[in-house]
FIMAR-724506 format. One line per 4 residues: number of its first residue (from 0); their letters; for each residue x negated, y, z of C-alpha. Coordinates in Angstrom, 1 decimal, always signed. Layout:
<rs>
NUM = a = X,Y,Z  ...
</rs>
This chain:
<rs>
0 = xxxx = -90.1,-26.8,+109.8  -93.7,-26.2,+109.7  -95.2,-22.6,+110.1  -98.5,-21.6,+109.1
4 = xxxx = -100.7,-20.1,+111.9  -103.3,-17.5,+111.0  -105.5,-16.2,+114.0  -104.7,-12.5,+114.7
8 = xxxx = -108.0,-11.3,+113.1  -107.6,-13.0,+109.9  -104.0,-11.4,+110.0  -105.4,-7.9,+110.3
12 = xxxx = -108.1,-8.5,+107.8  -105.3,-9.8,+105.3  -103.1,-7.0,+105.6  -105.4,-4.4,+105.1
16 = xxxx = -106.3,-6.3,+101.6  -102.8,-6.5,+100.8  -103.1,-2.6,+101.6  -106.3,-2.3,+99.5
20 = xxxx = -104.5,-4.0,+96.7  -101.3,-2.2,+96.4  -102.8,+1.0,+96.6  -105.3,+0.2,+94.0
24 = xxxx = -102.2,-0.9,+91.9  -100.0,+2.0,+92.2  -103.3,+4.6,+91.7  -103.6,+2.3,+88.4
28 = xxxx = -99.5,+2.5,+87.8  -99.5,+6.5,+88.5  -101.9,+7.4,+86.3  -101.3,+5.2,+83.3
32 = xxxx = -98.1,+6.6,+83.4  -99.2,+10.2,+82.9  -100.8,+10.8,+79.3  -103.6,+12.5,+79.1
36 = xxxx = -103.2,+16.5,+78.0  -105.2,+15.7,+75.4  -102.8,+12.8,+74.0  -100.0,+14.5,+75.1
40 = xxxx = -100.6,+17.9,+72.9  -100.5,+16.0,+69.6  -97.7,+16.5,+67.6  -95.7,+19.5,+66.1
44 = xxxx = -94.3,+22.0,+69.0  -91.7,+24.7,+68.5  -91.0,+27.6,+70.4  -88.2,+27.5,+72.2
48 = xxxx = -88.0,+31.1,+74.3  -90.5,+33.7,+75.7  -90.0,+35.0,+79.3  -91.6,+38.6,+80.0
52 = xxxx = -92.0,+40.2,+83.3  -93.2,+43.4,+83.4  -93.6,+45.4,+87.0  -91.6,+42.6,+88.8
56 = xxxx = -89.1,+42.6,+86.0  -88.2,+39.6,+84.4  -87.1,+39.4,+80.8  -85.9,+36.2,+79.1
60 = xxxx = -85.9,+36.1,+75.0  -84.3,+33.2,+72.9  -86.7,+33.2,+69.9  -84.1,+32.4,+66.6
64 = xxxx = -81.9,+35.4,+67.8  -84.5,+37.3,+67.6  -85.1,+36.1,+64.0  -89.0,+34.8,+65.2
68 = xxxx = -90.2,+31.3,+65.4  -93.9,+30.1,+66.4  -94.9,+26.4,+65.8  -97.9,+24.7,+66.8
72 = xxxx = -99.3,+21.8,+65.1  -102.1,+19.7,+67.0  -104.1,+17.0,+65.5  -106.0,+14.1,+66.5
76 = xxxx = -108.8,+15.4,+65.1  -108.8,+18.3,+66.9  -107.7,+20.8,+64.4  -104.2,+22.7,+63.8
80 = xxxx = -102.1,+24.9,+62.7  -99.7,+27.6,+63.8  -96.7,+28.8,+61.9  -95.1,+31.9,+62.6
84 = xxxx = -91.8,+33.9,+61.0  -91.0,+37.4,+61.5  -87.6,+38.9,+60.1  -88.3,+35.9,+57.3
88 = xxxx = -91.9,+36.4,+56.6  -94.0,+33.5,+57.1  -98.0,+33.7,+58.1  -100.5,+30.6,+59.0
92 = xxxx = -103.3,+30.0,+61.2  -105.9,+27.3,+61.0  -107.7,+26.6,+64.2  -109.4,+24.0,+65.6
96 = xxxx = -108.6,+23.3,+69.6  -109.8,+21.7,+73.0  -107.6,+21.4,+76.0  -109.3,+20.9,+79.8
100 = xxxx = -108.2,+21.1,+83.0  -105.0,+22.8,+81.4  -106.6,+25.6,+79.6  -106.1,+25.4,+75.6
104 = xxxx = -108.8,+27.2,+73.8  -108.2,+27.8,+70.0  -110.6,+28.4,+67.8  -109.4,+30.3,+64.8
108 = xxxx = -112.7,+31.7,+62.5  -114.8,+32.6,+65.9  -111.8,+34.5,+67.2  -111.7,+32.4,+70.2
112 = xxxx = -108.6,+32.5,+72.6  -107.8,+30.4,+75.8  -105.2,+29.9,+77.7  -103.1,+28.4,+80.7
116 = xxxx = -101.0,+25.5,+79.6  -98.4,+22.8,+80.7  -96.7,+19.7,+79.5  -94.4,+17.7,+81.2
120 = xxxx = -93.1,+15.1,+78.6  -91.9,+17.2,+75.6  -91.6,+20.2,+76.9  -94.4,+22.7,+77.2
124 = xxxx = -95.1,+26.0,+78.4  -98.3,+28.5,+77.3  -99.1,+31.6,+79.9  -100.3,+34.7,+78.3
128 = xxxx = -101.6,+38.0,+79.4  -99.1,+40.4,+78.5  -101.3,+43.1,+78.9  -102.9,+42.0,+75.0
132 = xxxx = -99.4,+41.6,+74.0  -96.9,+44.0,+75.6  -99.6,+46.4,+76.4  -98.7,+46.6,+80.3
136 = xxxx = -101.5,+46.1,+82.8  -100.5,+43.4,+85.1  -97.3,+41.8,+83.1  -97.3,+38.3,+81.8
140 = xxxx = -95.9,+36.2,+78.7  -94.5,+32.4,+79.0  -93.8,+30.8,+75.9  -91.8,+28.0,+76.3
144 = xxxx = -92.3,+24.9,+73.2  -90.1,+21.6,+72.8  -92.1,+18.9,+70.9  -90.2,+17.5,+67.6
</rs>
């Protein structure tokens, strides 16, 4: 049997380039693996639930028995739509959108609104101040979406 011999600093040199490359592999592996938010928003997303806490209190609401829905359509083009239906009327909004550093700022006729935002595959999860919604300083709104 014949062994190859490799002086010891030509051993060190080569292991720290097998290093370099299998770390520059699995940085490449990581992050082709997770879409961008911007990919990752397109598509048609319904809500799912709303969770509420008010003064420490949590408060957990499943959407269809309460007779609401809220979808949110996102383009490539960076426009969209949101569909909403209360006790069986039905309005629409037209907006157009930009999503960075998880913040989703929509852009409906000047009223401009941004907000916190998640994905994790199809599941995704807005943060709103409750204070514009339930009218309580210091509460917050989740609104959790599934993607169709």
């Amino acid at each position: 049997m014949h062994l190859l011999y490799i002086e010891p600093s030509k051993q060190i040199i080569m292991k720290r380039l097998i290093m370099l490359a299998a770390s520059v592999i699995a940085v490449f592996s990581l992050t082709s693996c997770e879409p961008e938010m911007s990919r990752a928003i397109i598509g048609t997303w319904e809500a799912t639930s709303m969770e509420a806490t008010v003064e420490g209190i949590n408060m957990n609401f499943e959407l269809e028995k309460m007779g609401l829905s809220m979808t949110f359509i996102f383009k490539e083009n960076g426009t969209g739509t949101l569909v909403e239906k209360v006790e069986g009327e039905t309005m629409s909004m037209d907006f157009d959108y930009s999503i960075e550093d998880g913040l989703l700022t929509l852009d409906s006729e000047g009223d401009i609104e941004t907000v916190p935002v998640s994905i994790d595959g199809k599941k995704m999860t807005m943060v709103l101040d409750g204070e514009d919604i339930l009218d309580e300083p210091g509460s917050t709104v989740k609104i959790y979406f599934t993607k169709k």
